[in-house]
Every structure is written in structure tokens, then in C-alpha cells.
LOFI-705217 format. One record per residue (C-alpha): residue in three letters; x, y, z. Coordinates in nm, 4 decimals, always signed. Example, Ala and Ser with C-alpha at 12.3 -4.5 7.8 and 13.67 -1.06 7.14 Angstrom:
REM LOFI-705217
("ALA",(+1.2300,-0.4500,+0.7800))
("SER",(+1.3670,-0.1060,+0.7140))
This chain:
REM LOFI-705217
("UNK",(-13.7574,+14.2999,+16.1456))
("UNK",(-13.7349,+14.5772,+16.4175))
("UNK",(-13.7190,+14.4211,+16.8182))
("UNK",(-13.9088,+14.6018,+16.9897))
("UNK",(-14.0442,+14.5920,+17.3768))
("UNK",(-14.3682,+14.3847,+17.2599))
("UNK",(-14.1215,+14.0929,+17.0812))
("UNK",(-13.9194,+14.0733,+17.3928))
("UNK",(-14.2157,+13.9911,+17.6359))
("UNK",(-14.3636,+13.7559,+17.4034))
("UNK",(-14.0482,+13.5878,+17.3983))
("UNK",(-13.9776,+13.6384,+17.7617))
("UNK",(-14.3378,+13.4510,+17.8032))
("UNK",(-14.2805,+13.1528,+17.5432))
("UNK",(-13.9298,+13.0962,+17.7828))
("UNK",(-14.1078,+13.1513,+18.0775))
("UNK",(-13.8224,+13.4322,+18.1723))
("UNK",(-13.8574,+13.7456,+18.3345))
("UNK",(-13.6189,+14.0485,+18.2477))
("UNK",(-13.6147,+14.4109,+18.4232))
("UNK",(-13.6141,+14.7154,+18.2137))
("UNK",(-13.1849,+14.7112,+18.1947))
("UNK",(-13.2302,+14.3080,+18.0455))
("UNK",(-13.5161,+14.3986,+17.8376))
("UNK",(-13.2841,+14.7237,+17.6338))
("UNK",(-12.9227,+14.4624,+17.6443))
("UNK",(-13.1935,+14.2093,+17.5217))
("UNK",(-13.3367,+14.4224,+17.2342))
("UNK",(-12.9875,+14.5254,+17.1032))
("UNK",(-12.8559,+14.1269,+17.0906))
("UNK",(-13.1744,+14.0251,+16.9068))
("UNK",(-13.1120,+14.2876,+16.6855))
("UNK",(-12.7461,+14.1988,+16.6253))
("UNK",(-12.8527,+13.8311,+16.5506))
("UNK",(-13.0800,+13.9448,+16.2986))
("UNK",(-12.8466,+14.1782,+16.1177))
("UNK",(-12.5858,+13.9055,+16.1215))
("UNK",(-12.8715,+13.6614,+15.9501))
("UNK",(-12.9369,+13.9722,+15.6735))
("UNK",(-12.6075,+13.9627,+15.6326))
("UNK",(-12.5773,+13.6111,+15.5307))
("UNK",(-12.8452,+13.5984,+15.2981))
("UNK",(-12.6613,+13.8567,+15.0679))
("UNK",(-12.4015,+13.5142,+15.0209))
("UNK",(-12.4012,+13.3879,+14.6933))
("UNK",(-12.4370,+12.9972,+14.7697))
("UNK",(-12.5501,+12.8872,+14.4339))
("UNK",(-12.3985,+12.5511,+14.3475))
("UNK",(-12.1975,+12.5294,+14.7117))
("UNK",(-12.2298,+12.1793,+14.8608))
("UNK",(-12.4205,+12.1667,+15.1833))
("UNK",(-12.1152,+12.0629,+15.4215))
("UNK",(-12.2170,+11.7653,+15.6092))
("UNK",(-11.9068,+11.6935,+15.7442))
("UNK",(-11.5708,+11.8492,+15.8203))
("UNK",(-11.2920,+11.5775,+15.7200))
("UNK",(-11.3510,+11.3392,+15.4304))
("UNK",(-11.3097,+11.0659,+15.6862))
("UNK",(-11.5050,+10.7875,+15.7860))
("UNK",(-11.5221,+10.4994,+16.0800))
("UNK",(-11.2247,+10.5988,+16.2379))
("UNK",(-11.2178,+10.3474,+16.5063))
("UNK",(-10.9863,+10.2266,+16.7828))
("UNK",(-10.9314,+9.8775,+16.7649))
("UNK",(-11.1513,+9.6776,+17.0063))
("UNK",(-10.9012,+9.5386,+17.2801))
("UNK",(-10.9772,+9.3376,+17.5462))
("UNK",(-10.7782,+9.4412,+17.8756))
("UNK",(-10.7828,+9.3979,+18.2282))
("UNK",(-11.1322,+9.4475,+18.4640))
("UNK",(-11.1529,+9.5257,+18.7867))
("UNK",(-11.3655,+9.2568,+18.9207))
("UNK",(-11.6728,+9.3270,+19.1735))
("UNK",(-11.4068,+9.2654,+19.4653))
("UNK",(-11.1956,+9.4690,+19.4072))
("UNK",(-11.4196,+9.7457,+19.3121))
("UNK",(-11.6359,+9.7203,+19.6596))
("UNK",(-11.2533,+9.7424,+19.8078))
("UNK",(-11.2882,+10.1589,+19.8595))
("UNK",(-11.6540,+10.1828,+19.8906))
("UNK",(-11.7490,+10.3474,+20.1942))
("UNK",(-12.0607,+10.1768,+20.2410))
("UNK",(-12.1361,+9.8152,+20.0578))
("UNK",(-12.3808,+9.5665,+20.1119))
("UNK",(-12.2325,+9.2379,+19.9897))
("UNK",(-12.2148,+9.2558,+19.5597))
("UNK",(-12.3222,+9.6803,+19.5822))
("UNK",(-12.2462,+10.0011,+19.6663))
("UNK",(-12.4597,+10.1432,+19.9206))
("UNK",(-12.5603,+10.5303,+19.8448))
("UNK",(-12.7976,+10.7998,+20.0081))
("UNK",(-13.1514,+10.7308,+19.9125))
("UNK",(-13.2247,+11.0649,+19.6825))
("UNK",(-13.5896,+10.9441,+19.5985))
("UNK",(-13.8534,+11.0796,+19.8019))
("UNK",(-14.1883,+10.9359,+19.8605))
């Protein structure tokens, strides 16, 4: 497949990206490294290969569930720099 000016705006218009003439050329030549790399793999022999679904032969390794110490609703309001009796008070970001 050859990258050419006409494949990089159509792609620059599916992304909704603009690129000046420099972008467009440093564009072109990673495209076309990606798809040489791609050629590349296809010459692999992967008959019989396992598809790898995951990278140890591991499963469920879990911590053990341990209950420990909370910081109760006191003691969490104790460095807030604005509260309003059980809750931190914050900026209103919403606009209407």
C-alpha cells in the first residue's frame, strides 16, 4: 500500500486533525514504516503457535482481604478547608 498525500487527508478528516505540509511528509514516512513493519510480520511462520492470551501461567493471584483501620468521617473533615457538617465543601465546576 503506498501513503500518499490523498490517504493522509482522508485520515486527517476521519480524526478531525489538521497537519501543515512538514506534518503531512513526517506523517507519510511513519505510516509507511507501520506498514512495512506489518509486511514484515506476515512473512512469520505462525502455523500451529498458540495465540498467547496471557503472559504467566498464573491465575487469581490475590491479596488476602484484611480488614484494617478507617478513618472515620471525623477525622477525615479534620483538614478540609471548607466542610459543611458530614461533607467536604468544593468549588461548584457545573455551569448552568
Amino acid at each position: 500500500m503506498k501513503i500518499d498525500n490523498e490517504l493522509v487527508d482522508r485520515l486527517s478528516e476521519l480524526s478531525k486533525l489538521e497537519f501543515d505540509a512538514q506534518a503531512k511528509e513526517g506523517l507519510k514516512k511513519d505510516l509507511q514504516k507501520i506498514l512495512n513493519l506489518v509486511e514484515k510480520l506476515e512473512e512469520i511462520d505462525v502455523e500451529g503457535v498458540e495465540p498467547l492470551i496471557y503472559m504467566t501461567d498464573e491465575t487469581n493471584v490475590l491479596r488476602k482481604d484484611v480488614v484494617k483501620d478507617t478513618v472515620t468521617k471525623e477525622e477525615a473533615l479534620l483538614n478540609a478547608p471548607q466542610r459543611d457538617s458530614d461533607y467536604f465543601k468544593v468549588p461548584k465546576v457545573i455551569k448552568k
